[in-house]
N, C-alpha and C positions, 0 to 999 in steps of 0.2 A: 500624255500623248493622245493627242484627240481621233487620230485616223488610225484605221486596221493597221493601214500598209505602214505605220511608224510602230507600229507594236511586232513586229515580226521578231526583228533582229535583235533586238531585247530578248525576247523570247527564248528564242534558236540558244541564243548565249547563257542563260539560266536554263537551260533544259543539260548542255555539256556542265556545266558549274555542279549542278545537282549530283549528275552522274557519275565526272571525275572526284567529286567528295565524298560518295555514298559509296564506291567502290573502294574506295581507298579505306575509309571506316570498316569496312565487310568486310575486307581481306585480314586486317587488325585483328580478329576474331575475340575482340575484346568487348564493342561496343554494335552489335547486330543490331538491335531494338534501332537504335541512331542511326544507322544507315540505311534502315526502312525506312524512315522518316526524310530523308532525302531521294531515294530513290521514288516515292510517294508523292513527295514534289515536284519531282522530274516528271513523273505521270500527269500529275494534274497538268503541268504546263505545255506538255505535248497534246493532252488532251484540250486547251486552253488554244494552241496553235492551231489544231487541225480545224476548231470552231472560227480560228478569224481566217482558213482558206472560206469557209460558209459562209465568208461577211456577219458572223456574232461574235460580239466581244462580252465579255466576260469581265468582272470585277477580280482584278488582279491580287487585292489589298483583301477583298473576300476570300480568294483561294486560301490565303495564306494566311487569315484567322480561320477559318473552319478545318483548313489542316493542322494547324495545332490544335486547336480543340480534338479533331479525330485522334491527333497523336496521343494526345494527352490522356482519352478514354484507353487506345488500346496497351499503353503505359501503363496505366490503373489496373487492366484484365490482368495483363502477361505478367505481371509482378506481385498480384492480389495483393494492391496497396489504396489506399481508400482517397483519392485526387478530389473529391467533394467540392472543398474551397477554392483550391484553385481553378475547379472549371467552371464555379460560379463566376470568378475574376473572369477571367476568360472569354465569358459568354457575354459579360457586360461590357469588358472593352472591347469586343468584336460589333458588340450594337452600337457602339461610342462608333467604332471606325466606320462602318454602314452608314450611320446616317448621317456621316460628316459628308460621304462620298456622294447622298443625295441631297445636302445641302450646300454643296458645291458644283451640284448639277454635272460630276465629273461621270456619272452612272444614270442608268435608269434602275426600278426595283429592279426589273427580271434581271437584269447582270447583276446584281448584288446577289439573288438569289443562287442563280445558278453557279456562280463562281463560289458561294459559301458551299453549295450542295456539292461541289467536286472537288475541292478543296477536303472536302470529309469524307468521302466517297472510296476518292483516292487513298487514303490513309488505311481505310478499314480492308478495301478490295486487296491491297498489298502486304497487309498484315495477316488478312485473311491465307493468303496464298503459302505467306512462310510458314505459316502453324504448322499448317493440312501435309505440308512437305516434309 
């Protein structure tokens, strides 16, 4: 999708997807941790929406490695389990995906950036909130 206004409704529709799966996860009361991790993606993409009313777009494909990587750290905290290897994987295929998306000229850095930087942001800000709660 090259223009804002073709990214909306994508959007709009992965923001309910997020919400109707992470809600449903959370009532389950079997898998919490998991439906943070979707409701943290609901965030990032409402926060993703609100930035293309501003006319900025965001690397879509970044949110969503830097949100597993955020996940995957606070995975690691919340369970005191040692994810090492796998967030070296992680880091490296999310550089693999980044620079496929500048060498397709489908991004510029800063949308890479800042879509990886909310994409993790998100993760931690809403993981943050359930601890404290």
């Amino acid at each position: 999708m090259s223009t804002i206004e073709e990214r909306k409704f994508p959007t709009l529709l992965f923001i309910s997807l997020t919400y109707i799966i992470g809600n449903w996860l959370f009532k389950s009361n079997i898998v919490d941790i998991l439906a943070l991790f979707y409701f943290s993606y609901g965030f990032g993409l409402v926060v993703s929406y609100t930035l293309l009313h501003l006319k900025t777009k965001l690397s879509l494909h970044a949110l969503a490695t830097g949100g597993l990587i955020g996940f995957s750290i606070c995975f690691s905290y919340f369970y005191k389990i040692n994810l090492l290897i796998l967030l070296t994987v992680l880091f490296v295929l999310s550089g693999l995906i980044s620079t496929s998306r500048l060498i397709l000229k489908a991004h510029k850095l800063n949308e890479i950036v800042i879509g990886y930087a909310v994409g993790t942001l998100t993760q931690i800000i809403v993981f943050f909130i359930y601890t404290t709660t």
